[in-house]
C-alpha positions as CSV (number, residue, x, y, z in Angstrom):
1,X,-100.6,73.5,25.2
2,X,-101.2,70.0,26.8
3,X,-101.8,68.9,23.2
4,X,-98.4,70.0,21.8
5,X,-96.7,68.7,24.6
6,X,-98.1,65.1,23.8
7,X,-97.5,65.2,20.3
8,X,-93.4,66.3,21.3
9,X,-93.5,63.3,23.3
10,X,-95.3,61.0,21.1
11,X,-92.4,62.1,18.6
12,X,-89.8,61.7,20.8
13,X,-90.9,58.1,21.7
14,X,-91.4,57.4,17.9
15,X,-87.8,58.2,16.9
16,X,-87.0,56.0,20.0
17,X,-88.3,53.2,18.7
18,X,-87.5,53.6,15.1
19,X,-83.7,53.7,16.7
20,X,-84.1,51.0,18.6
21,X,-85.8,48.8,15.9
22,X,-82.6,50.3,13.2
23,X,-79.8,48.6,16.0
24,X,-81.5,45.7,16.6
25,X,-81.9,44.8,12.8
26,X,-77.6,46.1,13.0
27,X,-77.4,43.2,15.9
28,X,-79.1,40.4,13.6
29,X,-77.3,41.3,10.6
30,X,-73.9,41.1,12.6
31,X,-75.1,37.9,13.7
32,X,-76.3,36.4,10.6
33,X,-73.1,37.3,9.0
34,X,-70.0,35.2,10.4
35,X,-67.3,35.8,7.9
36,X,-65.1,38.2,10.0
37,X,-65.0,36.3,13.3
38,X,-64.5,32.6,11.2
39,X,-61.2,34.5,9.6
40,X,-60.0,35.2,12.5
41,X,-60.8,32.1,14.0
42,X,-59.4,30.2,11.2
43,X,-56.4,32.3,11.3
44,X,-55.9,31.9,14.9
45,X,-56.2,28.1,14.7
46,X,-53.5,28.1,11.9
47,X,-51.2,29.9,14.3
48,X,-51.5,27.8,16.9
49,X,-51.2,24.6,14.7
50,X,-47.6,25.2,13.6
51,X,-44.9,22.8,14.4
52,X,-41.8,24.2,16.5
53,X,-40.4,23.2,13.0
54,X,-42.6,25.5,10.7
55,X,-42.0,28.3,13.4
56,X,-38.0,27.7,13.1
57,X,-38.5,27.5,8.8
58,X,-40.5,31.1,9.2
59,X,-37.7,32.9,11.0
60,X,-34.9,31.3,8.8
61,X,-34.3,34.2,7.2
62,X,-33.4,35.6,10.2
63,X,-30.7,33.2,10.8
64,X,-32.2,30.7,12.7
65,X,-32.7,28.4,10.2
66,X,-30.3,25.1,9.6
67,X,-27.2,25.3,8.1
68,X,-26.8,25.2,4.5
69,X,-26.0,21.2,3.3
70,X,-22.5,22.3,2.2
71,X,-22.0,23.6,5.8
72,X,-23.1,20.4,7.0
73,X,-20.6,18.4,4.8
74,X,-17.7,20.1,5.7
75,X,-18.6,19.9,9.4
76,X,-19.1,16.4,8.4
77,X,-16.1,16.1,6.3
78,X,-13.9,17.6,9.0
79,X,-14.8,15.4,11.5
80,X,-14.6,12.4,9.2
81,X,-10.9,13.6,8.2
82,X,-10.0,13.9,11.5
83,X,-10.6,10.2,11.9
84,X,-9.4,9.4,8.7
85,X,-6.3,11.2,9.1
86,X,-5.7,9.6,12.6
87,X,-5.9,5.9,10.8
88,X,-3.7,7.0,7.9
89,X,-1.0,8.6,10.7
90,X,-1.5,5.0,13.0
91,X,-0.5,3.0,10.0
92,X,2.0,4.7,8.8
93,X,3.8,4.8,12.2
94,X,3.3,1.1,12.7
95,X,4.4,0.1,9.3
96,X,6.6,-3.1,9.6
97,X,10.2,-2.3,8.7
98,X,12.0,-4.5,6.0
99,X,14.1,-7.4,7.2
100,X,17.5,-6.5,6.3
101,X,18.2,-9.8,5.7
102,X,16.1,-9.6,2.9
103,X,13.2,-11.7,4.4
104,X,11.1,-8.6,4.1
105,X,10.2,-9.2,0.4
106,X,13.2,-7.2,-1.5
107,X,15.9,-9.5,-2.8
108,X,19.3,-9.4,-3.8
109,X,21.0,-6.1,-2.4
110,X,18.9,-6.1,0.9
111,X,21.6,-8.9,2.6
112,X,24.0,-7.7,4.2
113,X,25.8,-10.9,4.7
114,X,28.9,-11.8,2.7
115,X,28.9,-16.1,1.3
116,X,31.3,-17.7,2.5
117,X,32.2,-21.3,4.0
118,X,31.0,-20.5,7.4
119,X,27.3,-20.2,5.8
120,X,27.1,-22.3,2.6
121,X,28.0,-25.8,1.2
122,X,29.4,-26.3,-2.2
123,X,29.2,-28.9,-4.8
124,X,30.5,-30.3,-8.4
125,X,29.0,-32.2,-10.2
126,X,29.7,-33.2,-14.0
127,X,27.3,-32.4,-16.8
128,X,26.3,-33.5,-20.0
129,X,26.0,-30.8,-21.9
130,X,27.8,-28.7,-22.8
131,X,30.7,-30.5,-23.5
132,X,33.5,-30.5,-20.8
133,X,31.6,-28.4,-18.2
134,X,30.8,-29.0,-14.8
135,X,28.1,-27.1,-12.4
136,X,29.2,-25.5,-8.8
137,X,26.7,-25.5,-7.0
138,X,26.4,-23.1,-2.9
139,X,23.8,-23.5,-0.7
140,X,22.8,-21.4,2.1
141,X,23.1,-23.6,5.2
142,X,23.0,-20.5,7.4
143,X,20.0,-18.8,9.3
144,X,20.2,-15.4,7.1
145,X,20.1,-14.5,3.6
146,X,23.8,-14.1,1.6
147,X,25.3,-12.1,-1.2
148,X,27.3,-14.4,-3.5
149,X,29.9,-11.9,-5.3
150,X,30.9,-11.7,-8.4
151,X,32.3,-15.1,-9.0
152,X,34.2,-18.2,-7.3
153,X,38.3,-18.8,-7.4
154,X,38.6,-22.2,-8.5
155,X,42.3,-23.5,-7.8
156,X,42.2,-27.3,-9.6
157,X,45.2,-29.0,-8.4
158,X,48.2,-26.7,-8.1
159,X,47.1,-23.8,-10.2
160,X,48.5,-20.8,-9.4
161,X,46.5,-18.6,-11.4
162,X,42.3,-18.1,-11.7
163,X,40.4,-19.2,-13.9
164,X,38.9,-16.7,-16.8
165,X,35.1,-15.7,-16.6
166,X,32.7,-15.7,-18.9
167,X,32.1,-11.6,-18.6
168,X,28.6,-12.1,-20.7
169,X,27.3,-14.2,-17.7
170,X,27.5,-10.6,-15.3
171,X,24.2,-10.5,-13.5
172,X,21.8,-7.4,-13.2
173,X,22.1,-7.8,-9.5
174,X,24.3,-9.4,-7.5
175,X,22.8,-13.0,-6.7
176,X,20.9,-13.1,-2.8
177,X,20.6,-17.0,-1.8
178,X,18.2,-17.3,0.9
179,X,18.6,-19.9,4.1
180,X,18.2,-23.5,2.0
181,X,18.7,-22.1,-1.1
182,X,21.4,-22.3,-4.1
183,X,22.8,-20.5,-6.7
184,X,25.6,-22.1,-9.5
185,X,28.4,-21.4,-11.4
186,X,29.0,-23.5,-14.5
187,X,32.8,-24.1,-15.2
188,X,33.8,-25.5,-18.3
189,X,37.1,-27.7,-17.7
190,X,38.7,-27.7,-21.1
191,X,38.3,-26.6,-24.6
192,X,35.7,-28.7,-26.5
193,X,37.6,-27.9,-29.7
194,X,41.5,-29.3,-27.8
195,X,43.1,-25.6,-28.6
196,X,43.7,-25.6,-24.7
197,X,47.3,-25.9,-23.7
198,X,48.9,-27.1,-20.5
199,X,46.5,-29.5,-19.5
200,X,46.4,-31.6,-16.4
201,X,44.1,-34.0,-14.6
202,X,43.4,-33.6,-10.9
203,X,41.0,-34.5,-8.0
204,X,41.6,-31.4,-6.1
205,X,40.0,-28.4,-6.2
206,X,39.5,-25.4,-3.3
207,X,36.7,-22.4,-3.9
208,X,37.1,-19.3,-2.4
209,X,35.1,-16.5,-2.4
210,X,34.7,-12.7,-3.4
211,X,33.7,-9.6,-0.9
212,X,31.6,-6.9,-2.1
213,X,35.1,-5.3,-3.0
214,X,35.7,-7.4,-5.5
215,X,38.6,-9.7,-3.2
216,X,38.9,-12.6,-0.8
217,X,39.7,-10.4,2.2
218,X,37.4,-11.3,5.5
219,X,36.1,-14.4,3.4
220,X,37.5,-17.1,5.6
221,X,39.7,-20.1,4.4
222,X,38.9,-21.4,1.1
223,X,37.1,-24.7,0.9
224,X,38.0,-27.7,0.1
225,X,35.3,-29.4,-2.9
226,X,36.0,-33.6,-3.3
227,X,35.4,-34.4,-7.3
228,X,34.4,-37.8,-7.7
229,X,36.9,-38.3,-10.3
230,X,40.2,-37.2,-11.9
231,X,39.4,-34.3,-14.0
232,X,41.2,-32.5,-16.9
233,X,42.0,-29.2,-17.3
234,X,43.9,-26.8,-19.2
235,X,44.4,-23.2,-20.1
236,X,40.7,-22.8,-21.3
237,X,39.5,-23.1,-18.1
238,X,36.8,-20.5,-17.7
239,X,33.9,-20.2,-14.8
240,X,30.4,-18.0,-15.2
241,X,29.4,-15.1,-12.8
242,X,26.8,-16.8,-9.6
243,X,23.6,-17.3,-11.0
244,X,20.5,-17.5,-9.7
245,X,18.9,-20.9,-12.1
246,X,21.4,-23.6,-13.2
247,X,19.4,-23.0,-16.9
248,X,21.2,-19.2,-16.7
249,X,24.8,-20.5,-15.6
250,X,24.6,-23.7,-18.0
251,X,24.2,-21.7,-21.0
252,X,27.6,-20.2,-21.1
């Protein structure tokens, strides 16, 4: 009876040993093998090693991420316009007007000043060519810019008439003569060919001068012009539209 009790225990202790021996061998293996806690390790170490910016990039998708580039243009673009418009708007506001009186760069019909002989000075002066002509010539003595109108009335002597016109020499534009500048009027005196008729020789001759209207009304007095010598004249007396060049009103 003793003896089966001792064997029972001897088993007994036996499968102790043989369990203990079979976990500790479980415990080295575990420990010879590192694998699993190096992944996690590793994995752990790669979590903790992201940027704020890598973190932001992973929930993107979410809707955290930056805003698409054409977003960002137009945001951009918007603002920029803003500016842009506001220069655009300042400089149009603060455009310099034009100078009615024509200083502002646009000639001819931008004076709004009649000529006259309150703001010119006139002159004659015989010419070579062509034959029997002289050249008017009005200068702007005033502070403005002046229309000169159609053409002069030339009264040689005691003429009661006005001359013809040449009515190929009409201008484009009416002629604008800026302060200290001139524009001319050829007149030829007599026919080169002597088919005039009632001719005369005089020193005296008066200009007056045409309104937009087409008339002397609100054009002052007429002026008196000295000619340095007795000059002939007859019925072929004709005079050229205000020009601009005395190489335009000398080719009439």
């Amino acid at each position: 009876m003793r003896t089966l009790n001792f064997r029972r225990a001897a088993r007994t202790s036996a499968l102790g040993t043989v369990a203990l021996i079979a976990a500790l061998s479980l415990t080295a293996c575990q420990g010879d093998d590192p694998e699993p806690f190096d992944d996690h390790a590793s994995a752990s170490a790669g979590s903790s090693s992201r940027t704020p910016a890598e973190s932001s990039g992973a929930s993107g998708d979410k809707g955290t991420a930056a805003p698409a580039t054409d977003q960002g243009k137009d945001s951009a673009g918007s603002s920029t316009g803003s500016g842009s418009g506001s220069g655009s708007g300042g400089g149009t506001s603060t455009a310099k007007p034009k100078d009615s009186s024509g200083a502002g760069g646009d000639s001819g019909n931008a004076a709004t000043e009649t000529c006259t002989g309150a703001n010119t000075k006139l002159s004659i002066t015989e010419v070579q060519r062509p034959a029997n002509h002289m050249l008017l010539t009005m200068t702007n003595t005033g502070s403005k810019a002046c229309n000169a109108y159609y053409y002069p009335y030339l009264q040689f002597g005691e003429a009661q008439s006005v001359p013809k016109t040449f009515d190929e020499s009409k201008p484009q534009a009416v002629a604008t003569i800026n302060p200290g500048e001139s524009a001319y009027t050829a007149v030829m005196t007599s026919s080169a060919d002597g088919s005039g008729s009632n001719g005369y020789s005089t020193k005296d001759l008066n200009v007056s001068f045409q309104n937009r209207d087409g008339n002397s009304d609100g054009t002052g007095s007429s002026v008196s012009v000295p000619l340095s010598k007795s000059t002939y004249v007859d019925s072929s007396l004709t005079v050229t539209y205000w020009q601009m060049s005395m190489d335009e009103a000398l080719q009439y």
